[in-house]
N, C-alpha and C positions, 0 to 999 in steps of 0.2 A: 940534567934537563935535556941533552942532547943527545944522551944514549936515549931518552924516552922515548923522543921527537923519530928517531932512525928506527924501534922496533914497533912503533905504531906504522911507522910510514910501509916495512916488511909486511906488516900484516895487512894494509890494505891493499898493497899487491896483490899478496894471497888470495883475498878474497873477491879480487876484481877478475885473479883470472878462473878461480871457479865460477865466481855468478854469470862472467861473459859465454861458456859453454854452450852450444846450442844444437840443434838435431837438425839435419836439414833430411825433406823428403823429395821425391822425385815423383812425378804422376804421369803417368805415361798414356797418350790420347792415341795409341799406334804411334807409325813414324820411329823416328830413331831419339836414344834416350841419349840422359848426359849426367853430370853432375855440375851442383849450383857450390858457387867458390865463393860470393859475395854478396851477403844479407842487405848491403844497402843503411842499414842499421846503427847511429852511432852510439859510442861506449858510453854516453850517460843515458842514453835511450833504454839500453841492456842493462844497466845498473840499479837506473828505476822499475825497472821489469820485477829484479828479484829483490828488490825490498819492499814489494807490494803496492808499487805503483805503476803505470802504466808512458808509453811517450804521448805527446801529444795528439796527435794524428789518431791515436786510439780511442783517446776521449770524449774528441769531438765524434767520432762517428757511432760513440754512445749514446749521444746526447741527439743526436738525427732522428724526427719523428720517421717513424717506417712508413713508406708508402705502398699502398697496397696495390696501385694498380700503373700499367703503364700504357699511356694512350694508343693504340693501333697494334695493340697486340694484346692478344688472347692470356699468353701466360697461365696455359693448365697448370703445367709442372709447378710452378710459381706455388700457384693453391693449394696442393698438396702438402709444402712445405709445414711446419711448424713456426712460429712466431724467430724463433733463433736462427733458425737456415732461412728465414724468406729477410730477415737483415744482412749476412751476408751475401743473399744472392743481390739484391740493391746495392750490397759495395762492389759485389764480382763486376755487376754487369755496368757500373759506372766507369770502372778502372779500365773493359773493356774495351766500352767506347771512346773512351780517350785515347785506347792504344800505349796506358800505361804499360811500361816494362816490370812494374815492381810496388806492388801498394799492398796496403795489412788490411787484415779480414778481422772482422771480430769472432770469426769461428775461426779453428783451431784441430779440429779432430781429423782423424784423416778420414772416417768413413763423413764422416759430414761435408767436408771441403767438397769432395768427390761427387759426392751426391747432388752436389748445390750446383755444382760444373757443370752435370751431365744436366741437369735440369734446364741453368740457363739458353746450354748450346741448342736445347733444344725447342724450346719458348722462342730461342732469334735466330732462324735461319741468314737474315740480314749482318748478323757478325762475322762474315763470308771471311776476312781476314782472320782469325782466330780456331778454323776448321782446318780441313785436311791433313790431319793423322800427328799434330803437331805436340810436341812436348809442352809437360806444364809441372811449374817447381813451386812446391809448397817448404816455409821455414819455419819453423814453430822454437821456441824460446823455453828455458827448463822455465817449470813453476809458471810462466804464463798463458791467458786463458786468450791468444791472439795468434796470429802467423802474419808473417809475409809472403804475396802470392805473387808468383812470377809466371804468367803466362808466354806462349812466345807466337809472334803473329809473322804471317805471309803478306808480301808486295809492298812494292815502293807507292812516292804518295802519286806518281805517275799512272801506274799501273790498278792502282785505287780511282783514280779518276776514270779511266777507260770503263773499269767494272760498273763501276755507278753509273755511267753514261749510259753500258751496254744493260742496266736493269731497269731503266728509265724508258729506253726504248723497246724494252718487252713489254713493259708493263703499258705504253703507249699504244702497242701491237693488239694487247693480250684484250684492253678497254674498248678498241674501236671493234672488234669481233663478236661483241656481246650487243645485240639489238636489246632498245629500248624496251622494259619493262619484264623481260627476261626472269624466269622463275629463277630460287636457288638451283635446281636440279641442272636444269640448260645450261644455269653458268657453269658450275662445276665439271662438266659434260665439256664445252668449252675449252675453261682452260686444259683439261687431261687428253683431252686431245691438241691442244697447241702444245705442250711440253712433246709429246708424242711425234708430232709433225718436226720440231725442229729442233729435238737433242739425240745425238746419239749417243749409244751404250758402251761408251771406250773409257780405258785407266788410264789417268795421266794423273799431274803432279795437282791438279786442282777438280778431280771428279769429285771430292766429298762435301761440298758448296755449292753454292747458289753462283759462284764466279766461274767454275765450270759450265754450269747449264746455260748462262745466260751469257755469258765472256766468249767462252772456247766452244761453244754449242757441247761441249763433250760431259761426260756426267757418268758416275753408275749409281746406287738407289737412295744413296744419301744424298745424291746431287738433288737427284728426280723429287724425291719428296721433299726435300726444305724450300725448291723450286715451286713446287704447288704448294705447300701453304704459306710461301711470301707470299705468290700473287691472291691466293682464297683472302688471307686477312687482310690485305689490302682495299679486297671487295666484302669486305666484310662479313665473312662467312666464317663460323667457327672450325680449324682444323689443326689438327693435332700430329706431330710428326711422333712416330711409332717408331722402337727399334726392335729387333728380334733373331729369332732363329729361325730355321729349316729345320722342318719335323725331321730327324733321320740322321740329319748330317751336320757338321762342324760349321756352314758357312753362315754368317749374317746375313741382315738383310733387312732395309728400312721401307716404309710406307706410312698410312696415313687414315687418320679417322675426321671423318667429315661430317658436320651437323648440317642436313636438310631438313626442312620441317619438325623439328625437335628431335628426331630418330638418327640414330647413329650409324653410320656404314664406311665399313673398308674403302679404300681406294688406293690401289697400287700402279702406280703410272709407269713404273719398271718394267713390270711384266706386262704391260699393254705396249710395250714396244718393241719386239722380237718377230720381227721377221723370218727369221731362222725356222721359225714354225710350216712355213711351207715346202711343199714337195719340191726335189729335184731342182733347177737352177732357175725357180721363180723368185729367189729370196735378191737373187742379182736384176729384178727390174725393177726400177726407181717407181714406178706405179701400182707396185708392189708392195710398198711399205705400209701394210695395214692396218689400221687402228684397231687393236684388240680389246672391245667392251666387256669380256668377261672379266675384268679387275678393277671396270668402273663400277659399283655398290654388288662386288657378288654375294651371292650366297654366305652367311656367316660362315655356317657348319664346314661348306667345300670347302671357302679357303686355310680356315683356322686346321682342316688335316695335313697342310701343308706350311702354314704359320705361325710360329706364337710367340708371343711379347714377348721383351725382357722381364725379369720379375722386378725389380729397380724400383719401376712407380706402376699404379695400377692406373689403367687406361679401360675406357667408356665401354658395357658390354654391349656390342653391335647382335642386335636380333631382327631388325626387320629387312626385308627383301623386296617390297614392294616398287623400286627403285633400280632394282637389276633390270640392266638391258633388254634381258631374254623376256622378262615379265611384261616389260612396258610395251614392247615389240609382235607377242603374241608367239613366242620361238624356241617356247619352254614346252618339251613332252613329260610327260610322265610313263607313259609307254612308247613303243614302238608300231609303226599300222605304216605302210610302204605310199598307200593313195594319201597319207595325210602329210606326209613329207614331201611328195609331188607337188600336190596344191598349195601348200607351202611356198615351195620355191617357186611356182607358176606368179604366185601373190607378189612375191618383193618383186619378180622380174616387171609384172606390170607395174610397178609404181616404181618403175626406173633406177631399181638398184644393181650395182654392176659385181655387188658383194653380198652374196648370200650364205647368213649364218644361221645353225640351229641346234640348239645343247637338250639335253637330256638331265631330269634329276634320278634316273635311275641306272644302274650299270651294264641288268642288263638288255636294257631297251637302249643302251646308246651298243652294246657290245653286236645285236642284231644290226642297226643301224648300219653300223661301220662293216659288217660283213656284206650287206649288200646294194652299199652306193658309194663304198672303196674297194674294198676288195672285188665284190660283184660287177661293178661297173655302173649302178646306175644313176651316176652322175652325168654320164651321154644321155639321158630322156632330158634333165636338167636344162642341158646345153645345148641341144636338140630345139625347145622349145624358145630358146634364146633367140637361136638363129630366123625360126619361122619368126616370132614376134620383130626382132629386125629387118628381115630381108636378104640375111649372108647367106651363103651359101655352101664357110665355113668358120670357126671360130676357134681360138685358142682359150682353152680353160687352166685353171691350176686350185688344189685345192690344198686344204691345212687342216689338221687335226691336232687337238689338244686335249689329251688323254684326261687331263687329271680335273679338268674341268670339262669333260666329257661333251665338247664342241665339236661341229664339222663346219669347215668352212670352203667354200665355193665361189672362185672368182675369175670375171672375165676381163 
């Protein structure tokens, strides 16, 4: 009976230490990688795994009616989803928020986990601790249809407070700047030029969040955009953070699709902040820092020769333009004619603008253009007319060109 007792008790060894095997995966969000040493996981937890049952923690969060929506936030990606990835994304983004270290998913697969990530991050720009370029460990179990998610999160609960405090007061800043009654266009108008006004375009350790933009003023375009559509959904405006490429070349690059009036349009608040755009060492005067409208609702066709989504998730086709600056402003040619750019610029200067812009939809009515009111000089008639309208007797000018959105700009 005792010799039984001792090759039954071998063989459950055996089989404890096959069924406890398990695969651990690494997901890497940028940033630097690692490998995960401890599932967190215990040995009857594992055991009931491979005899076709599941731990606890897994069944209740079977048994969890799915919720479909979550109050103050839009959640595109969210609705993309399918029934199975949109329960995991409801367990990702609780564990989240709690700033778990380590909780089970009822998804499993590696392109789904993934998918379900990139979805969340990007449905909550507000999970500002869980961004910037940071490692995320996925566990998965032989024969079970679950994992363990280990995400890994940034700042202490100090440096948490401060952030919260500093997005509290933007958003206090951002509320009192929008007059009463204010269309969606205005608003959005708005905020892309308050981000524009007070984030610069620098890489530090927190530019890929909303604790950049709003913390450290500093940001690059994953700041800029999760930063506009925190505050858009706040005010309740549908918008959508976009990832992507540069037509051409290897580099990223995030922006944003914004519902006005049911119609969908771009808004890239990144490239409406680059000063670098003017001639010679205008870019060094603080009164210089220009708001660049050409990436508030441009042109679809223009910008998409220069942008396009990730293929990931499909995002909203932007067709109308009605909504572009140059349209609304009267500042859009279609050809070239030298007396209809004068009076042009004669127009904004009488109604007291100290910034005069003017784009072209064709290449070569802006390529005329630019021969002769840069190259030609007749930006002096321009500036000329400034002075008599004021009364100087001389005036300092500086202008800016933007080839690819085929703009001229002119400012005193």
């Amino acid at each position: 009976m005792k010799k039984r007792n001792y090759v039954l008790l071998i063989f459950l060894m055996v089989m404890m230490i096959g069924l406890l095997s398990g695969a651990y995966t690494l997901y890497k969000k940028g940033g630097d990688t690692g490998t995960k040493e401890d599932t967190g996981e215990t040995v009857l937890d594992r055991i009931l795994t491979n005899v076709g049952s599941e731990p606890e923690e897994v069944r209740l969060l079977r048994e969890q009616e799915l919720v479909l929506s979550d109050p103050g936030h839009q959640e595109y990606y969210f609705s993309l989803l399918n029934e199975e990835e949109q329960r995991g994304y409801r367990e990702m983004l609780a564990g989240v928020r709690a700033r778990q270290s380590d909780f089970y998913l009822t998804i499993y697969e590696d392109d789904v986990v993934d998918r379900v990530y990139h979805a969340m991050l990007k449905d909550h720009p507000e999970l500002y601790w869980a961004h910037n370029r940071l490692s995320v460990f996925k566990t998965t179990f032989k024969g079970a249809k679950y994992c363990r998610f280990s995400p890994q999160y940034r700042y202490s609960e100090e440096e948490m407070a401060e952030i919260d405090g500093a997005m509290e007061a933007v958003w206090q800043e951002v509320s009192a700047l929008i007059p009463e009654g204010s269309d969606t266009y205005e608003t959005v108008k708005i905020v892309y030029a308050y981000l524009i006004d007070s984030v610069d375009y620098v890489f530090s350790e927190d530019d890929q969040s909303i604790a950049g933009a709003f913390w450290k003023k500093n940001a690059v375009c994953a700041g800029y955009a999760g930063a506009f559509q925190y505050l858009l959904e706040r005010l309740e405006i549908p918008c959508i953070y976009v990832d992507g490429s540069v037509v051409g070349d290897d580099q990223d690059h995030a922006w944003n699709i914004v519902q006005i009036d049911g119609q969908h349009y771009y808004v890239d608040v990144t490239n409406g902040d680059q000063p670098q755009f003017l001639e010679g060492d205008a870019t060094q005067l603080p009164e210089h820092k220009t708001i660049i409208y050409d990436y508030l609702c441009p042109f679809p066709e223009e910008y998409e020769q220069t942008y396009i989504p990730s293929e990931e998730f499909a995002v909203p086709k932007c067709t109308a333009s009605d909504k572009n600056f140059y349209v609304l402003n009267q500042g859009i040619f279609d050809t070239y004619d030298w007396q209809s750019i004068y009076d042009y610029c004669r127009m904004r200067l009488n109604n007291g603008a100290a910034v005069v812009r003017f784009k072209f939809s064709d290449q070569e009515a802006f390529d005329a253009a630019y021969a002769e009111w840069i190259d030609g000089g007749s930006l002096q008639y321009a500036s000329q007319y400034y002075m008599e309208l004021h009364g100087l007797l001389q005036v300092e000018y500086h202008y800016g060109v933007l080839d690819k959105m085929k703009t001229i700009y002119l400012m005193f």
